[in-house]
Structure formats: C-alpha cells, structure tokens
Steps between C-alpha positions, in 0.01 A plus 500: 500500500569819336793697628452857659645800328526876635530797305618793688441840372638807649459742234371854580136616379370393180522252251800470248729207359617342812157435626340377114766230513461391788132521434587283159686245691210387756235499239698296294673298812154437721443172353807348572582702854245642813570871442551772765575836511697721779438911437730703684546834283136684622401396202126507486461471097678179515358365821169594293604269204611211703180488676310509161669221369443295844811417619604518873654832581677602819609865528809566735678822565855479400794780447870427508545612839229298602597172308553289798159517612328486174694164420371339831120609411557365164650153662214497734317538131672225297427219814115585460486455148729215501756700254785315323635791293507857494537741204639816588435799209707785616847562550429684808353174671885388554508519873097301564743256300748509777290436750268215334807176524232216486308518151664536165485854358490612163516866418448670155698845462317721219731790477885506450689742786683750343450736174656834410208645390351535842644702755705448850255478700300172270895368527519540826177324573599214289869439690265484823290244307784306433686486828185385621499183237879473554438442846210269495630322134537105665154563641306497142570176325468619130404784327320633206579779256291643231797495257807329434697890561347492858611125561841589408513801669374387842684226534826706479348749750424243749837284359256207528526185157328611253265134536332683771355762257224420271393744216166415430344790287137629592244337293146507378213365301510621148168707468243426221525770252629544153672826371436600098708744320183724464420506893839622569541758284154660633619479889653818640525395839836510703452330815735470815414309776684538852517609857549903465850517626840651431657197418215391232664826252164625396552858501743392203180336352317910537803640385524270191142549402539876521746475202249279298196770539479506101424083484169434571470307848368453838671387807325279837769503748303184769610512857568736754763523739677762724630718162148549348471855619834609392419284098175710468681835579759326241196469265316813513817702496583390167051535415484152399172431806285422178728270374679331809232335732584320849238249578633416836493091583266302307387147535704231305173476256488846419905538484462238226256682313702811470792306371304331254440804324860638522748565254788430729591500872753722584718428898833718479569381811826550675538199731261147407484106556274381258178702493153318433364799342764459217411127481091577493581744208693220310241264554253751351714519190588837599844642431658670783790718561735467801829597593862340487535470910576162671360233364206615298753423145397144577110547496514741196741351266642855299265553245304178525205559711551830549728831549779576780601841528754654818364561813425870577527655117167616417640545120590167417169394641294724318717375134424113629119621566480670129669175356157320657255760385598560142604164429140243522726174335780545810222541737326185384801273469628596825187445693489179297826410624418581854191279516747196359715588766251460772341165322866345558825679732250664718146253528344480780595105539880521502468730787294280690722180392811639617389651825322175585851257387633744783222399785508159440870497455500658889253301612638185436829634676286572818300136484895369450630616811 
C-alpha cells in the first residue's frame, strides 16, 4: 500500500517558487506516494492549482499566534488521510512543527535569514523567523535547503549537525528548444520575472535601462506585487512607458513564451534562495543576469551561464546588460551553458531522487520503532 504524503503550503497569495516545487515534487512523486495537500496562507491561486491537478486539498487557517490550534486541525487532518509524513515549505511553519510530535516532518527553507542589502525591518523579521525554528528545531526531523550556502548557514543558526541539512537545488525539465547564433542576435527582449517587491531590486533594473536608451531594446517586467505602483512612477519618470511594459501575472504557458523570445533575464535581487524563474530562463537557453547575494554564485557560476553584478548599483548592471546586447557569441554560449547546467546539476530527477532517499530514509525509521 502506498504511503500518504502531505504537503503543507502556507505561502501568501499567488504563485511563485515555493509552490512550483512543491507542485514538481507531487507530479513527479504521485506514483510512488497518495498525495495531499494542506493550504493555510489564503491562498486561493494555489488552492486553485491543487484542485486542477486532483489531489486532496484541505484549507486550514493558521498564523503564529494561532499555531496551536492549526496543528490540532491539521492532526485531526493527517488521521483521515492516513498520513505518514509531512512536508513543511516555509520557515514560518516552525511552531505547527511543535505541536505535530506523532508523524515525521520534513520542512524545506527557500530563503536564507539575513542579508545587508535589505533593511532592519526584513532583519528583524527574519531573527523572529528564526527564534521560531530555534525553538521548535527537534520537532522537524530533517531539512532541505536550496543550496549548499543555506545548508551551511542554517545549521550554524540553529547549531544543529550539518547531516540534518540537505541542499538539494531546485530543478526542472530541460525545455525543447534550440538557440542559433542568428536567433539571438535578432532578440531584443530583456525579461525579468518576479513578485514586484523591494527586495526583488527592480527599480535598479529601470534605472539601468535608463542609461542604455541609445541600445535598441525592450523590457517585460512579469508579475505584480505590492511595489508595482511605485516601478511604473519609476518608469514613466525616466519616459521609458514605451519601452518598459508590466504585464502583471501570467500563466506558466505564456511566462514561457515571453522568455523564449528574450535576450536575457535580468533579477538584481537583493535577498534570494534559488529562484525558478532563473532556472526556466536557463532551461530556455537564455542567459540571465543576477546578482552576487547569498547563494545565487552557486546557480550562476561567474561568467558561465550568465552575469553577476552587486546588489543595488544600477551602473554595473546596466555595463553587464550592454556586455549581453552587443555581444550575440557571449549571449549564445552562456545560454548554452545554462541549458547544460539544467540537463545535469539542476534536472528535474536529482531533485526528486534526493528528496525521496530522505522520505524513505524517515519512513523506515518510523516502521523501525
């Protein structure tokens, strides 16, 4: 009999990395497992998507202060469905750990906690964050990163061995296209795909472009997000409206689309895990630029794949963005390079091979006892 396996997704509104892996993982995992989901964010998008792909949701209300109740619903949950193992996808899911003794737990932690790009108040957010996972660290029997600098780093934060901490990078199915020297050098297209806030840098994307108005381009910035309004004041105060274009959140399809007709995709973002838009680019054999914060070095090897530039210096972005424009060979070979990457380091299968050896390996510790 197959065994049952929750995913728990608190996420606020919309649909971004966190909830396309965990997506990944059941499709891929729904053979071997019976799949169920928990929502507890308000998260109607993703509540949408789990019912599309037909797998049983439950949608619980859940907040820190209201943790204790929360884990009992879910527990009430888990006997229904018969679970035998729950993966948590959010840091802030630390205390419905506490509370939930009888089933193993697994919980996947996407971002790192502390960068000096962002401000005090991101900081302080993140030291709550991880008092709560201090707390509630003996509850959650392993854990996942998205890179080997988050593995290292949480487990000194939480002073817990390191063989408690996977990094397991994001990964993806190579997509079917092929690049030519000739298609390249006719795309103009920058695109930059995110949730519109501070901490994604964009304005330093608008105020790089409006030092490039001589090169021939055009920009689709995909998302939207609490900073939109504040970007297209950015945008129209330096008169680049014609140029610059917001398409607000677009199905995965269409997302796709755009990026297979882009030069490059550009995220200066300040503060990152391992973002699947940079990964969809790179399987598109698009080059992208990023910047040097946390570990993103890992996923964009210098010069390899693509471009890292400093976080919040719109100048050095705007030279790495020339380099890409002007130069069709670099472009090519690095989205060449990136689309190698994503056949091997970061496929698909070794993320699903490495979070299931951590299941079963938990699994047959419960059946032991």
């Amino acid at each position: 009999m197959k065994r049952g396996l929750l995913f728990f997704s608190s996420h606020y509104p919309g649909v971004g990395g966190g909830e396309t892996y965990l997506f990944e993982l059941a499709k891929s995992l729904d053979s071997e497992f019976r799949i169920y989901f928990a929502e507890a964010g308000g998260n109607d998008t993703v509540a949408s998507w789990i019912s599309e792909l037909g797998y049983p949701l439950a949608r619980l209300r859940y907040s820190l202060l209201g943790a204790r109740k929360a884990a009992m619903q879910l527990k009430a949950v888990c006997e229904q469905w018969d679970i035998d193992l729950i993966h948590l996808n959010n840091r802030r899911d630390a205390f419905l750990a506490y509370y939930l003794p009888e089933r193993p737990k697994v919980m996947t932690i996407h971002t790192n906690f502390f960068a000096s790009a962002l401000g005090l108040s991101h900081n302080m957010r993140s030291l709550a964050m991880l008092a709560a996972l201090r707390i509630a660290r003996d509850s959650i029997q392993e854990y996942i990163t998205v890179t080997r600098y988050g593995a290292a780093r949480l487990s000194g934060l939480l002073g817990i061995p390191i063989q408690r901490v996977h990094p397991i990078y994001n990964g993806l199915h190579p997509m079917r296209t092929t690049v030519n020297l000739a298609q390249m050098a006719r795309r103009r297209l920058i695109c930059s795909i995110a949730n519109l806030s501070r901490n994604k840098g964009l304005e330093f994307l608008i105020r790089a472009l409006a030092l490039l108005s001589e090169l021939p381009w055009e920009c689709q910035i995909v998302g939207d997000g609490s900073d939109r309004a504040r970007l297209e004041s950015l945008v129209h105060r330096h008169q680049l409206q014609s140029r610059i274009h917001f398409t607000g959140t677009l199905p995965r399809e269409q997302v796709f689309e755009i990026l297979a007709h882009s030069r490059m995709m550009v995220l200066p973002t300040l503060y990152e895990g391992f973002p699947y838009s940079l990964l969809e680019a790179m399987s598109l054999g698009v080059p992208v630029i990023t910047t040097r914060v946390l570990g993103l070095p890992e996923i964009i090897p210098e010069g390899k794949n693509g471009i890292l530039v400093n976080p919040c210096e719109a100048h050095g972005l705007a030279d790495a963005i020339h380099v890409l424009l002007t130069h069709d060979d670099l472009a090519l070979s690095m989205g060449r390079e990136g689309r190698r990457l994503v056949e091997t380091r970061f496929s698909l299968e070794q993320m699903i091979g490495q979070t299931r050896d951590i299941y079963e390996e938990l699994l047959r510790e419960r059946k032991a006892q």
